[in-house]
N, C-alpha and C positions, 0 to 999 in steps of 0.2 A: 960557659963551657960545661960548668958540672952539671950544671940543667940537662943538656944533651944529653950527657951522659948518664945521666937516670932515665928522661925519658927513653934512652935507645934500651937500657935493661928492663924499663916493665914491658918494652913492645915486645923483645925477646921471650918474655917471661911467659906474657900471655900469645904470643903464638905457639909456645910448647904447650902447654896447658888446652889451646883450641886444637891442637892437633892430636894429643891425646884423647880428647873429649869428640873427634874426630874417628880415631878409632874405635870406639867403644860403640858412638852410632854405627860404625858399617859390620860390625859385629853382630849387632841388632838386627841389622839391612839383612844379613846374611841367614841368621839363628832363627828370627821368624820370633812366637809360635805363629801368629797369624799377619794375615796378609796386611791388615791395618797396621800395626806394629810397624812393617819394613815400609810403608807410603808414610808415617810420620819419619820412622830413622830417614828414609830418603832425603826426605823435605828439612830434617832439620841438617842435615849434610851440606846441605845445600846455602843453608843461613848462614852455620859455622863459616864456610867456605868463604862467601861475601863478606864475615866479617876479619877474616883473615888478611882478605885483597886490603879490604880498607886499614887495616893496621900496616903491611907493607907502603901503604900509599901513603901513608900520613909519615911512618920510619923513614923515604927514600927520598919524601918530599916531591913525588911524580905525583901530578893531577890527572892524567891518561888511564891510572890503573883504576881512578873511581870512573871513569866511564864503563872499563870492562865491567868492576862490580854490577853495574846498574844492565850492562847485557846480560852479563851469568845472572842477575837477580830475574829478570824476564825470562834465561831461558830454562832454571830450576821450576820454575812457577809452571810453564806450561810443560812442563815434564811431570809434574807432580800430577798435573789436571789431567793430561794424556793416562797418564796408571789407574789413575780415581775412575777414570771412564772404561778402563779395559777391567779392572777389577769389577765395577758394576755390571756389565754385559756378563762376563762368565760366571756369578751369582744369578743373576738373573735366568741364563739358561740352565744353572742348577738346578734352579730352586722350579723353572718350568721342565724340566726330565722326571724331578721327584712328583710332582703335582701328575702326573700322567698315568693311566692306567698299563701295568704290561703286558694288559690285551691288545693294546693297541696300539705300539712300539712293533716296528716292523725291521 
């Protein structure tokens, strides 16, 4: 019984700690400076998050909440991938606006 009882205070302990650590990423996400910066806070939000689920699942003793993990881990991932690819294209049409003569911009 005191087992429990320790394990349920470090699960406690470290979801305060992950949720703190949780804000500081979307602070991140938020303040920028640049766009790389907010697609790692993104992504690591996203880890935090999954391992949050898994410390709940393991505290509640529910096997259900590691399947969600394992969906939010798939669906953080291609969210992450989906930004990397929109960030790339609108670099790219930067970087070809700058490369252009403005002779010849119409």
């Amino acid at each position: 019984m005191e087992k429990e009882l320790l394990y349920h205070f470090v699960f406690i302990t470290l979801l305060i700690l992950l949720s703190f650590m949780l804000l500081v990423c979307l602070i991140r996400a938020v303040k920028g400076p640049r766009v790389a910066d907010r697609l790692m806070a993104v992504n690591m939000m996203g880890t935090m998050v999954m391992v949050m689920i898994s410390i709940l699942a393991l505290m509640l003793k529910e096997g259900y909440l590691m399947d969600i993990c394992l969906i939010y881990a798939m669906i953080s991932f291609l969210s992450v991938v989906v930004f990397s690819k929109v960030y790339i294209g609108i670099y790219e049409e930067r970087k070809n606006m700058e490369g252009e003569n403005p002779d010849e911009r119409s």
